[in-house]
Phi, psi and omega in degrees: 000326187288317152324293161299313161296338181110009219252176190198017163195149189232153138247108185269143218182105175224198167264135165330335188263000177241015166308321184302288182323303162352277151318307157333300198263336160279309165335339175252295165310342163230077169294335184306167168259017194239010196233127183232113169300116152259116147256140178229121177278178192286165149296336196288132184245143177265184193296111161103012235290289224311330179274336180281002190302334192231032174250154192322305196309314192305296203309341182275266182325331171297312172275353170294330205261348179283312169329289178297338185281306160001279210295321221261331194264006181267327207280322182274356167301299210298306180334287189298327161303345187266307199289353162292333203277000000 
């Protein structure tokens, strides 16, 4: 898509707990050098962060987000074995 518009640089913009994944999976999808990357993660904080930095919800998304980079690095295995056959 970036191609076909023409464009040659992104910004990606998220929540901080989903920049890694992120990066991760543009990074496989835009391997090229011909792509200039930003990621930034968002401002938004929630109420009280200092006390929540370490409460089960956050700890539960930390590990969701691990989950998922997991999935995203099993599913492109299944690509090349499939795409091997």
């Amino acid at each position: 898509m970036m191609d076909m518009a023409g464009y040659t640089s992104a910004i990606f913009v998220s929540s901080p707990f989903h920049m890694r994944r992120i990066s991760i999976i543009s990074s496989k999808i835009f391997p090229n050098e011909d792509y200039q990357l930003t990621f930034k993660g968002s401002r938004y904080t929630q109420h009280n962060v200092s006390l929540s930095i370490f409460s089960w919800s956050n700890t539960k998304q930390v590990f969701s987000e691990y989950f998922k980079i997991i999935g995203f690095f099993l599913y492109r295995f299944y690509e090349v074995v499939v795409s091997n056959k």
